[in-house]
N, C-alpha and C positions, 0 to 999 in steps of 0.2 A: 626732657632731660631727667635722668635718675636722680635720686637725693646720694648724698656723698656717704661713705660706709664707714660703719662705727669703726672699722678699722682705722681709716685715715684721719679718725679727730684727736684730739689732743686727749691724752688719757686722765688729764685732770676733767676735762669735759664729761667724759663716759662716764667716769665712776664719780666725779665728786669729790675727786682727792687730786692730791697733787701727784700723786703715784698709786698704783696698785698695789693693793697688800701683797705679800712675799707668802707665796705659799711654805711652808713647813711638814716634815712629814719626819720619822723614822723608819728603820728597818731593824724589826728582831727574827730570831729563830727559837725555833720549837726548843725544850731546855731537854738536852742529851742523854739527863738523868735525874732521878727524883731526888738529889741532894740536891741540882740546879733551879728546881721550881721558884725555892722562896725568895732567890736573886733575884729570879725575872721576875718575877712579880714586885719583891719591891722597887726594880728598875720602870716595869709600867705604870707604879702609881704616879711615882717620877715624873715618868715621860706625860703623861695622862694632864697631870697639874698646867701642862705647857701650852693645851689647847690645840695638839695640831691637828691638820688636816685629812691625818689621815694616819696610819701604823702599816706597812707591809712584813708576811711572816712568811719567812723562806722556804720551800721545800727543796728537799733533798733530791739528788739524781736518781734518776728511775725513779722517782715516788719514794726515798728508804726511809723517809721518816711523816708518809702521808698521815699516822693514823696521829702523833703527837701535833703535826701541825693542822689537822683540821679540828681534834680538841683545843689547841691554842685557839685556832678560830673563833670557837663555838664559845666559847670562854670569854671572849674580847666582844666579844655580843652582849651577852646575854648579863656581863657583870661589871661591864665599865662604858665610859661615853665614847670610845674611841671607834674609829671606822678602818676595818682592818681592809688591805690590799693583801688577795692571796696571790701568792707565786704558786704557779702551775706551770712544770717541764710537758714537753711531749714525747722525749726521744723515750723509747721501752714501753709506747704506750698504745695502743690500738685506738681511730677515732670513735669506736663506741665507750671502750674502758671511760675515755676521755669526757665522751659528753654524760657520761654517768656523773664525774665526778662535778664536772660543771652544772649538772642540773640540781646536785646535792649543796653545791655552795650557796646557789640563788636562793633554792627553797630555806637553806640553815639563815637566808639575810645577808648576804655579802653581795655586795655592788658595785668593787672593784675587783680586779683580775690581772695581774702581771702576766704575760704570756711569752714564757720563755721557752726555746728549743731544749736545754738542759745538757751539761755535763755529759760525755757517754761516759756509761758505766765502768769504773775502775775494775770489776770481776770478771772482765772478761763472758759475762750474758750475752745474749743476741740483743742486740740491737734496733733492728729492724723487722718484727715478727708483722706478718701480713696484717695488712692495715692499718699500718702505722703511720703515725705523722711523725715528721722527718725534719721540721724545722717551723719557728714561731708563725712565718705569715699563716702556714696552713692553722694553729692552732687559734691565731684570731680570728680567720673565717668561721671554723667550729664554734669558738665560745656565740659568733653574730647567731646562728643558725638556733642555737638552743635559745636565745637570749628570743630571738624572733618569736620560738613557739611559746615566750611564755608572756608576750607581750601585755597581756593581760593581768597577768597577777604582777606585772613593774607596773600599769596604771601610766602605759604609755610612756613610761620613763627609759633610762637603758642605763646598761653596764660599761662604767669606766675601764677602759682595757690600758692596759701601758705594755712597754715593749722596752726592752735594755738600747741602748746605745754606746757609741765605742769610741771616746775621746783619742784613743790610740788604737793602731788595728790589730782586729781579733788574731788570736794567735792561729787561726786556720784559714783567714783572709790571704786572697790573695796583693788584697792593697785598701788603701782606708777611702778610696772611691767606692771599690766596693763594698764596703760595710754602711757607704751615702745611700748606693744603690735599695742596698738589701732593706734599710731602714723607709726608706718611701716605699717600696713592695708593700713591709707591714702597714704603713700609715694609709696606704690608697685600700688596704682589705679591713680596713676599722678600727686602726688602733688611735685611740685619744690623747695619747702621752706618750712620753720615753723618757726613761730614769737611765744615769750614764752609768757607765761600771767606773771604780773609783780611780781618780787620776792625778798627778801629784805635781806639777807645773799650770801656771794660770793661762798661758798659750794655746796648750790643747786644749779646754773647753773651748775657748774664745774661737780655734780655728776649727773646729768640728761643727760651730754655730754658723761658724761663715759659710763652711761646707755647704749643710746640711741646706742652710736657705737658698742656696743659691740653684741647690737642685730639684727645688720645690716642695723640702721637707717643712711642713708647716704649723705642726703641732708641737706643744711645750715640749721643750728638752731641757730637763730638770738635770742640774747639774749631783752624782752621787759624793757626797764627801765622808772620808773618813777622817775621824781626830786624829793625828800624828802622835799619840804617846804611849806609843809600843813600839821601841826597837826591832825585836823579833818580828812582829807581825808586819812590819814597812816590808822589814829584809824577806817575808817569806809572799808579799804581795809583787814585790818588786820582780822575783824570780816567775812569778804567774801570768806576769803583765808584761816581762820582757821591757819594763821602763824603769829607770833609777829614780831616788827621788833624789833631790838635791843632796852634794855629798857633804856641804857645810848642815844640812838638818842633820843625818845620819851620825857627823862627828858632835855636834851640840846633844843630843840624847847620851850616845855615847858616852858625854863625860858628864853627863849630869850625875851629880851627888848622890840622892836620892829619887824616889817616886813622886815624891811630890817638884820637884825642880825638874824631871824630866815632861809630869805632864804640863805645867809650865809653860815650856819651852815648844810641845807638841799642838797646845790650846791655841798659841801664840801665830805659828804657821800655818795652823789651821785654819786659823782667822782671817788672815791674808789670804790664800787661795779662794777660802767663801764670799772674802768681798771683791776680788777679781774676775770671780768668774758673775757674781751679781752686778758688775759695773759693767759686763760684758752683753749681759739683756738677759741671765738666767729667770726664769719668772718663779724660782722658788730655791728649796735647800732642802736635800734628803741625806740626811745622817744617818750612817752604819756605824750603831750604836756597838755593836758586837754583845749586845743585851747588860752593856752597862752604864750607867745612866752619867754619871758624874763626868768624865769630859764633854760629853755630848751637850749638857747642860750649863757647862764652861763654856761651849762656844758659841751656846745660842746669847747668853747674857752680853758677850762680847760683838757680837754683830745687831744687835738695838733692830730687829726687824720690824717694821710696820706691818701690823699684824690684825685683823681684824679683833672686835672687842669679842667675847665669849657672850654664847647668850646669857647665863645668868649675872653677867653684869651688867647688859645691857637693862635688866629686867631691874636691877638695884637701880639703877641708874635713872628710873623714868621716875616723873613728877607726881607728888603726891598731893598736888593740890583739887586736886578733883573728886579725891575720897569723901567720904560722907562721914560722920560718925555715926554709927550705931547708937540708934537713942535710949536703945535697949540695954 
């Protein structure tokens, strides 16, 4: 008879807790222009203080701002503790362009990878130039393939891949079955995670998790939350998403006074949908900060997450009785 699977034991067992920590991550973007640098930046000091799991940096369709977001990258390496996740499109890109640009990540130290199909180009380019990859599953096989020939310098280790998911269906879906479909494709060609695109009712996470396991999707699907305190930016996500957000939020901003009683009122909502879609089994929380740090950091104070300790407090934290003096 087999031994019983760490899956099926109690997860206070496994880990030692009464619960698993709640992973934590953000999401910034490349800064548009050199007046933007010294926001984002001191938005990551920000974010950095919070300890999370992880930072992903967005790229632009076709690649149009590859050269600022792989300086971000390089930047979040080499000058802060944080671990960045690069987005990487495929559409406008040949699989050689492609594994150039993934062997460049590995080699700069990046060990996670978002792998998304991307945006097609608003200019009207070609699209589809010979040899091109055409959609995410194909670019997670590619990142496996580069990831394989360098298995040696990861020291047997491998690269974390994530892949979008679709709380509601994509606006070229022909049904949010098949967006189930689509997402087990990428998960059975290697992808490790899925981060959802942002969604504004605690139902659709909940029933996209229902979905999704039921059709043998079995890897984390990390709920995307955006802070609610931008009128504009609901009403111009709303039109992208083809879903409202509730119209009693939309009227509550609306009349709010000021900035500060509208984010408020946004932090507030925000907080609710994060602990719904976490009562639902999300196994973490990824904020699109919009690379600004202050609500984001409204709503982590407000959802109390059980959080792993930071390694240098753990290192304050241990016992000094064992030290010696120095006789010297």
């Amino acid at each position: 008879m087999s031994p019983p699977s760490i899956l099926s034991e109690p997860r206070e067992r496994v880990s030692g807790q009464h619960s698993a920590p709640v992973a934590l991550s953000y999401e910034l973007f490349p800064p548009r222009s050199p007046a933007a640098v010294d926001g984002l930046w001191a938005t990551i000091r920000e974010l950095e203080s919070t300890n999370p799991d992880y930072v992903s940096v967005t790229y632009g369709a076709n690649g149009s701002n590859r050269d600022t977001a792989v300086e971000l990258l390089h930047r979040l390496l080499s000058q802060t503790t944080l671990r960045p996740l690069a987005h990487l499109t495929c559409i406008g890109n040949t699989a050689d362009e492609l594994a150039g640009i993934i062997a460049d990540l590995l080699d700069a130290g990046v060990r996670g990878i978002l792998a998304l199909r991307g945006d097609h180009p608003s200019d009207g380019s070609e699209e589809h130039p010979p040899g091109a990859l055409n959609f995410a599953q194909d670019l997670v096989e590619l990142i496996r393939r580069v990831e394989q020939r360098r298995s040696a310098m990861l020291a047997a280790g491998k690269v974390a891949i994530g892949v979008a998911a679709y709380p509601t269906r994509h606006p070229e879906s022909p049904s949010e079955q098949h967006d189930i479909e689509v997402l087990l494709a990428k998960q059975r060609s290697g992808a490790d995670f899925a981060i959802t695109q942002v969604f504004f009712h605690p139902e659709q996470y909940a029933d996209l998790l229902l979905r999704a396991r039921r059709a043998g999707v079995s890897i984390p699907i990390i709920p995307g939350v955006m802070p609610f305190t931008s009128l504009k930016r609901l009403q111009r996500l709303a039109q992208l998403t083809g879903v409202q957000p509730a119209p009693e939020l939309l009227a509550q901003l609306e009349a709010a006074r000021d900035d500060g009683e509208r984010r408020r009122v946004g932090v507030r909502a925000t907080v609710q949908l994060a602990k719904a879609a976490l009562d639902a089994g999300a196994p973490g929380i990824h904020l699109y900060t919009f690379n600004q740090h202050q609500a984001a950091l409204d709503v982590l104070d407000r959802l109390d997450l059980f959080r792993p300790v930071p390694p240098a407090a753990r290192l304050s934290q241990r016992p000094t009785d064992h030290l010696v003096e120095d006789p010297k």
